[in-house]
C-alpha positions in Angstrom: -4.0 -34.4 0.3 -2.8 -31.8 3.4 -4.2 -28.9 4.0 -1.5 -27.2 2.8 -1.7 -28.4 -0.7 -5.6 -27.7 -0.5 -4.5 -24.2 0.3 -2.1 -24.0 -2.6 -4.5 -25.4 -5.2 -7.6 -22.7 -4.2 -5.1 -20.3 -4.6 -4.0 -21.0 -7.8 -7.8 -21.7 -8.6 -9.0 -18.7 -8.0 -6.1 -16.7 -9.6 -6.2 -18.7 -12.7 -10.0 -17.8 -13.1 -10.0 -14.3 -12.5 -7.1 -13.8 -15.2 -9.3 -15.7 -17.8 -12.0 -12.9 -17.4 -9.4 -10.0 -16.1 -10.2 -7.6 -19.5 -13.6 -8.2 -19.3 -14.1 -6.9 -16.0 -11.9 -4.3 -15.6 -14.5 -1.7 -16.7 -17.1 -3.0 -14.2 -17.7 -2.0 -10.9 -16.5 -5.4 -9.8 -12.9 -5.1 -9.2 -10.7 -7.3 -9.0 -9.9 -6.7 -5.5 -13.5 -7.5 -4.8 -13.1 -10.8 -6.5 -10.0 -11.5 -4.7 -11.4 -10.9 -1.3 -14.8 -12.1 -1.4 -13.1 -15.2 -2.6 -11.1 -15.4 0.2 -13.9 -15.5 2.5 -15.6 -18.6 1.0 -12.4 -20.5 1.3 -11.6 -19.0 4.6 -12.4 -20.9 7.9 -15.9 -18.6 8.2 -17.1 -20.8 4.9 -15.1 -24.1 3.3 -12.1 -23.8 6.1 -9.8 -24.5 3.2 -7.0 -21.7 4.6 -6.7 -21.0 8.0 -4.3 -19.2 9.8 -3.5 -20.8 12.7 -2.5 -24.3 10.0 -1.2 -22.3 7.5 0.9 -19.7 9.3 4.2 -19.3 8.2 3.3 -19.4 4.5 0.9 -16.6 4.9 3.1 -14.3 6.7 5.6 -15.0 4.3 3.4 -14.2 1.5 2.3 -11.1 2.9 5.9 -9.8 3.7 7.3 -10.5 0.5 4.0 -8.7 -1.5 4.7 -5.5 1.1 8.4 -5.7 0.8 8.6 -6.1 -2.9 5.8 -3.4 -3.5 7.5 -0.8 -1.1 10.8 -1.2 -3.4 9.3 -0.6 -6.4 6.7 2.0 -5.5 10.3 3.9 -4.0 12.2 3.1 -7.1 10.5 4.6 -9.4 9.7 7.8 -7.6 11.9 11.4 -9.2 12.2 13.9 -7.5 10.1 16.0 -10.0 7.7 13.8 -9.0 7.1 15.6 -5.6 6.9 18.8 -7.4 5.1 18.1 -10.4 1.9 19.9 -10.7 2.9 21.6 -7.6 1.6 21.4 -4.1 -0.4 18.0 -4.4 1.8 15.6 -3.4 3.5 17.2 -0.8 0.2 19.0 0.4 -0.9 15.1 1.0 1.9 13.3 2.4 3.4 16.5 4.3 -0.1 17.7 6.1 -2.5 14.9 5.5 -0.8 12.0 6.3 0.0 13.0 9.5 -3.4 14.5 10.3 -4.7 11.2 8.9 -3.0 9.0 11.9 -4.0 11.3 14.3 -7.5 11.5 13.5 -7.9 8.1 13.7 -6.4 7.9 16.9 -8.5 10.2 18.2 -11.9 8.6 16.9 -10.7 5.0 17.7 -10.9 6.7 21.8 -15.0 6.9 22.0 -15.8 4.1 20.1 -13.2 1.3 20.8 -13.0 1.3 24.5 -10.9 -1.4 26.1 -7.7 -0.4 24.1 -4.4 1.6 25.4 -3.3 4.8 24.1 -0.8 2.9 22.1 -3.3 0.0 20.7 -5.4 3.2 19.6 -2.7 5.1 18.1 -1.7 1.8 16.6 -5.1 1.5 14.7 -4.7 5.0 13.2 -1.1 4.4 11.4 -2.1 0.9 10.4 -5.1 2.3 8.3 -3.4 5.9 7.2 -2.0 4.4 3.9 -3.7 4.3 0.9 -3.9 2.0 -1.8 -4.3 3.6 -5.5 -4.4 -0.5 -6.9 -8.1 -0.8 -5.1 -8.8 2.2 -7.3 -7.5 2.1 -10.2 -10.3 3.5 -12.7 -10.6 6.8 -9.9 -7.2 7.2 -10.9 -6.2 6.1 -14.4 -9.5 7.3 -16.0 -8.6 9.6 -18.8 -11.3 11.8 -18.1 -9.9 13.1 -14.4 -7.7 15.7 -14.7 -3.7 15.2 -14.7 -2.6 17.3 -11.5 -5.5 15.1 -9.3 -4.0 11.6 -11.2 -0.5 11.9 -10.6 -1.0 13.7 -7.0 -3.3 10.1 -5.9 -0.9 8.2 -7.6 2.2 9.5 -6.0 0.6 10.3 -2.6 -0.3 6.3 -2.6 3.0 4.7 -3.4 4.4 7.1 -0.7 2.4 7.2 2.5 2.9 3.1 3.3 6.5 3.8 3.8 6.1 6.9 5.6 3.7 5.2 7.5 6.6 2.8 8.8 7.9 4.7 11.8 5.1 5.6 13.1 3.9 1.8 13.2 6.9 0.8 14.8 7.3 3.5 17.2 3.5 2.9 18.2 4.1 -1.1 18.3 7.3 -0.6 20.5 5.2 1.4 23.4 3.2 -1.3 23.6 3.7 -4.0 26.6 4.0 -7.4 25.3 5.1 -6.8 21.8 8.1 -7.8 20.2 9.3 -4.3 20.0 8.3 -3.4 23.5 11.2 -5.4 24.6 14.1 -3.7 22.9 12.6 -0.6 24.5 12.2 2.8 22.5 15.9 3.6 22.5 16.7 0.2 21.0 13.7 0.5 18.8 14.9 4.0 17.2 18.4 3.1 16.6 17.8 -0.2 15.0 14.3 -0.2 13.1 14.8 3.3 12.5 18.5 4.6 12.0 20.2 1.1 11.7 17.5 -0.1 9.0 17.4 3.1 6.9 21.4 3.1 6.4 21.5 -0.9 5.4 18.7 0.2 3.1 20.8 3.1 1.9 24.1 1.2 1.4 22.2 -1.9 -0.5 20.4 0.0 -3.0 23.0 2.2 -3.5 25.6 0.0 -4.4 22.8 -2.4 -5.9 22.0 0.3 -8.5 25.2 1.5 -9.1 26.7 -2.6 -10.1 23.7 -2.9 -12.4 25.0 0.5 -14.1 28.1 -1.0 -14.1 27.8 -4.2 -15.2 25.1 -3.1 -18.0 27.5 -0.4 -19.5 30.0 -3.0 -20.1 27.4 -5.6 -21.8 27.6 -7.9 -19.5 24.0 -8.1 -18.1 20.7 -9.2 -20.3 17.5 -7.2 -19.6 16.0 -10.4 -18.2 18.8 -11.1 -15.5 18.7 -7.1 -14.4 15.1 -7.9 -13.9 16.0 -11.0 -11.6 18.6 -8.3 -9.8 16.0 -6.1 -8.8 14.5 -8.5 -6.9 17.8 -9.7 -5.3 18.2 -6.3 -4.3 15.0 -5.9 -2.5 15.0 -9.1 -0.6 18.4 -8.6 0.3 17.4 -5.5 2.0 14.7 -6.4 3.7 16.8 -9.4 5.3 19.6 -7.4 6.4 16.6 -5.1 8.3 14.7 -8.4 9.7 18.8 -10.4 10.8 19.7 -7.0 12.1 16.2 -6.9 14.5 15.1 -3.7 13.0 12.7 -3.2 10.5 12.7 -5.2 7.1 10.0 -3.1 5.6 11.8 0.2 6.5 14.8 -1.1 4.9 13.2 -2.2 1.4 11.9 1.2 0.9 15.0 3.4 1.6 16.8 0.6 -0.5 13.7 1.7 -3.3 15.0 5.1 -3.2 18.5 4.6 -3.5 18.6 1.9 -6.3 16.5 3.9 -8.3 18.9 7.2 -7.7 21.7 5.2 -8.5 20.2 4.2 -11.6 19.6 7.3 -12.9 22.1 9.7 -11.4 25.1 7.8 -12.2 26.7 7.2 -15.9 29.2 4.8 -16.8 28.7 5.4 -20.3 25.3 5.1 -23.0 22.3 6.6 -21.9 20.7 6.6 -18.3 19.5 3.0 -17.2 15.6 3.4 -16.8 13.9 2.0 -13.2 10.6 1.6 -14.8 11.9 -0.9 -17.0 14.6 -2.6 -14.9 11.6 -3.0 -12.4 8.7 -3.9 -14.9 9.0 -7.6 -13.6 9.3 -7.1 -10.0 5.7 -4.7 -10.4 3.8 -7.1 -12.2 5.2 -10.4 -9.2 4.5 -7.6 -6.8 1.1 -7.0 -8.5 0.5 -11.1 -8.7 1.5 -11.3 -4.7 -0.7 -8.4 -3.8 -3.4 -10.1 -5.5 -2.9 -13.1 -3.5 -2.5 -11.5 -0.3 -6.1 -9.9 -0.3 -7.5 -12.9 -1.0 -5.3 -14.7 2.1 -7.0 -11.3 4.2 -10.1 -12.3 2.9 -9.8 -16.0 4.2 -7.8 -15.2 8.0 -8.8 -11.8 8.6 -12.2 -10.6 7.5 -14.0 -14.1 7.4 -13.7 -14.2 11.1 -13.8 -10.6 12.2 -17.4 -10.4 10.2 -18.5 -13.6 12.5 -17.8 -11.0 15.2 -18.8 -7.5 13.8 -20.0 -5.1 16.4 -21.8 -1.7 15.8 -19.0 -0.2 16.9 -16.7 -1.5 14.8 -18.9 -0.9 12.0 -18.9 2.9 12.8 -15.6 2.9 13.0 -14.9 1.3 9.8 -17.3 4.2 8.1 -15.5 7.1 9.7 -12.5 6.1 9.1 -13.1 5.9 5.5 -15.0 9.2 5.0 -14.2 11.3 8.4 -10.6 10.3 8.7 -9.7 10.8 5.2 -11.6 13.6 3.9 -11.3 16.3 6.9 -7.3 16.0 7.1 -7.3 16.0 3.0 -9.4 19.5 3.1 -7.3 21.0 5.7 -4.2 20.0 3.7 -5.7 21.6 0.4 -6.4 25.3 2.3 -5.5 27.2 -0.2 -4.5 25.7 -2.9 -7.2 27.1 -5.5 -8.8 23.8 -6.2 -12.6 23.5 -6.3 -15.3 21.6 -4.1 -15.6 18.9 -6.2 -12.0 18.1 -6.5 -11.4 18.0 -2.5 -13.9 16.0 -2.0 -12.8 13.4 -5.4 -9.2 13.5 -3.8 -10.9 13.0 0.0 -13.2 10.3 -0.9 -10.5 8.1 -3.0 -8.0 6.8 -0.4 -8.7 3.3 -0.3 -7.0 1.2 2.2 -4.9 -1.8 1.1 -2.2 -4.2 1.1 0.0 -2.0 3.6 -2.9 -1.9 6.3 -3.7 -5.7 5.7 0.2 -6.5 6.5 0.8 -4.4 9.4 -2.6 -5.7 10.9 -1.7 -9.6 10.2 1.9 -9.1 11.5 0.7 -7.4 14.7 -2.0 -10.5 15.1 0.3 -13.0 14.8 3.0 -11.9 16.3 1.5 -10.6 19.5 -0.9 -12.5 20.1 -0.9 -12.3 24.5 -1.4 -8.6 23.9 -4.8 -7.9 24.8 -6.0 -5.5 22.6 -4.4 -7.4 19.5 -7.7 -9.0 18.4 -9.8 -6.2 18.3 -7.2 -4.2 16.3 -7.5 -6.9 13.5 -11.1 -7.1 13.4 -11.6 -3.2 12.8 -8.6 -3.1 10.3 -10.3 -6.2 8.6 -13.1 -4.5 8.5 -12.3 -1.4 7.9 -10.2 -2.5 4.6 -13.0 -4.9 3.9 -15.8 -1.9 3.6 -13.2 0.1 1.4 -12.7 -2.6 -1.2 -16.5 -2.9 -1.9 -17.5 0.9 -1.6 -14.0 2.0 -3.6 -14.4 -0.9 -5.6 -18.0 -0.2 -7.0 -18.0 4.0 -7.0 -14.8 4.1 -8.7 -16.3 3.7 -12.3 -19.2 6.0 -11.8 -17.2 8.3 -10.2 -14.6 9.1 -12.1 -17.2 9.5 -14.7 -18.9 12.5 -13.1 -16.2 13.6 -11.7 -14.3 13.7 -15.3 -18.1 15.0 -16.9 -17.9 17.8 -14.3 -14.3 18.7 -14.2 -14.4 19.2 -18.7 -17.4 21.5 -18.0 -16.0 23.6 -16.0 -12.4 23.8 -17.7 -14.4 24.7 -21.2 -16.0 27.4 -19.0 -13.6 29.1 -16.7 -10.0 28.6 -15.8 -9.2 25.8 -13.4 -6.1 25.5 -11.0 -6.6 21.2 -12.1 -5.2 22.4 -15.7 -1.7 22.8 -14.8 0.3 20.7 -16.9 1.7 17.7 -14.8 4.6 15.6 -16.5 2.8 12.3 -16.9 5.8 9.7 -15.3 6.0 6.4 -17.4 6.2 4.3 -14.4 3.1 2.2 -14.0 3.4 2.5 -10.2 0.7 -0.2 -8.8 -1.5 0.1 -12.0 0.6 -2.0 -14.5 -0.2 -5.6 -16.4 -1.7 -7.1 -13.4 -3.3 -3.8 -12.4 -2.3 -5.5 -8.9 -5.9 -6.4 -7.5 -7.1 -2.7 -7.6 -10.1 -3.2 -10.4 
């Protein structure tokens, strides 16, 4: 049997026994994104060499870019407006001021302790590990106990800040000698990745959305096939973005956006067509492919980096999970009434995921004469690696205290965390599959 088919079969292994004892351990600290990964080292190259990158290449990337892709699309589809203003400032206090703050902050502490990288490899570090992942923690999030207003601003703040995340990554990439990018040159780089990619994404979701209202208000489509059409519509995006050398991933989340408008702005008779339904299939195959993908990182990413694990890379790792997230969350929340122990609940509960793991392969692979290439996958392996297991195992106990705390204090005195916050239907990374978070 190839190594291919060896691949395939540990795969399917290991999925098919976590799903057998999936209930069971969703209320334990061992999530599933644990599972997933420490899994993927033992079948990595570090352990049982049953995957391996190099071998097994092409599959993996394609994995990995149809998991991002598909998960950027729905994550944008589902998102209203009110969504943004719900509950107020949250969400845009995050996304607006601490997602910027966020890549610069790791660019800045990547200079002392990663010496040997540009300017560009360093800024490169700091974008690839700004976005969070709400899947890796789930409970943090969906536990009943934390208030509303800190829920939905995680949750929405989350599905958000990988796609916002995009240009930056690309713009970084480009200055960079020897990447793919780099040769187009900035100005080629802006107007096709950036400008060029956004308006195929706009014009395929667009009219993607408004043929399924079409075609639905006439009967003519079942609720299984406008599930199927979702996912046309993504990976029809994302290729137009790739065949037009811009950016594929840019494309599939504009494309997010604008199917989902579509969908609900525009009537053709009946009621509104709902998102959250039309894309219930393409979450949980998005949640099934994320899955997947962490275990893949497990195997061709942190398997090796640990065999080469420095102090400094360790430190890094550390910061950038408590340093990097929580000062540029506090600044953001200045004045927005909430207490200590919410800032630092929000600060401390911004995992990083699936969108970091990508970006991080992609650059690997596809760069590989680069010199500082290596080193930026080993601390993003790392990096994501440390916040599975520490997200992973504080997210039960956490949300705990922080929910024991938080009903307390609200019996007590008035709390800005009480504002009433719409609670949106949309499952948004936490649905059947939970998609590897616990």
């Amino acid at each position: 049997m190839s190594g291919g088919a060896w691949s395939g079969v540990a795969v399917a292994g290991v999925t098919a026994a976590y799903a057998l004892f999936s209930r069971r351990l969703s209320s334990t600290p061992l999530s599933s994104a644990i599972v997933f990964v420490g899994s993927g080292i033992l079948i990595g190259p570090a352990v049982l060499d049953i995957i391996d990158l190099e071998r097994d290449a092409t599959p993996i990337i394609a994995l990995l870019e149809a998991a991002l892709s598909l998960v950027l699309f729905t994550d944008a589809m589902t998102v209203r407006r009110r969504d943004l203003a719900a509950g107020g400032f949250l969400p845009g206090r995050l996304l607006g001021i601490g997602l910027p703050l966020s890549i610069g902050a790791g660019w800045l502490l990547a200079w002392p302790l990663l010496p040997g990288l540009t300017v560009w490899e360093l800024a490169l570090v700091g974008a690839i590990l700004a976005p969070t992942d709400a899947a890796l923690g789930k409970t943090a999030i969906s536990h009943p106990r934390v208030p509303a207003l800190v829920r939905h601003g995680l949750n929405v703040e989350s599905g958000l800040n990988d796609g916002m995340v995009l240009p930056f990554f690309v713009l970084f990439l480009a200055a960079i000698p020897g990447t793919d990018y780099a040769e187009e040159g900035a100005q080629g780089v802006f107007w096709r990745a950036l400008v060029l990619s956004t308006a195929l994404g706009l014009l395929v979701g667009g009219l993607g959305g408004r043929l399924l209202r079409w075609s639905r208000a006439r009967g003519w489509v079942t609720r299984e096939w406008r599930q199927v059409h979702v996912l046309s519509v993504a990976a029809a995006s994302y290729e137009l973005g790739v065949l037009t050398d811009g950016s594929g991933f840019i494309a599939a989340w504009v494309a997010g956006f604008a199917y989902g408008f579509a969908l609900r702005r525009h009537r053709t008779g009946g009621e509104k067509e709902n998102p959250d339904r039309t894309a219930e299939f393409a979450e949980n195959l998005g949640g099934l492919l994320a899955s997947i993908s962490l275990l893949v990182f497990g195997a061709v990413l942190l398997g090796p980096a640990l065999e080469h694990l420095s102090w400094r890379i360790a430190v890094y790792a550390l910061l950038s999970l408590t340093v990097v997230r929580t000062v540029p969350v506090v600044l953001s929340l200045v004045g927005s009434g909430l207490r200590a122990p919410t800032v630092a609940y929000i600060g401390w509960f911004g995992p990083r995921g699936l969108a970091s793991v990508v970006l991080a392969l992609l650059v690997v692979e596809e760069s590989p004469h680069v010199p500082g290439v290596e080193l930026v996958g080993r601390v993003v392996a790392v990096t994501v690696g440390l916040s599975v297991l520490l997200h992973g195992l504080s997210a039960v106990a956490l949300a705990e205290r922080y929910g024991r705390w938080y009903e307390k204090a609200a019996a007590t005195r008035g709390l800005r965390e009480e504002a009433p916050v719409p609670e949106s239907p949309r499952r948004h990374r936490l649905g059947a599959l939970n998609r590897p978070g616990v």
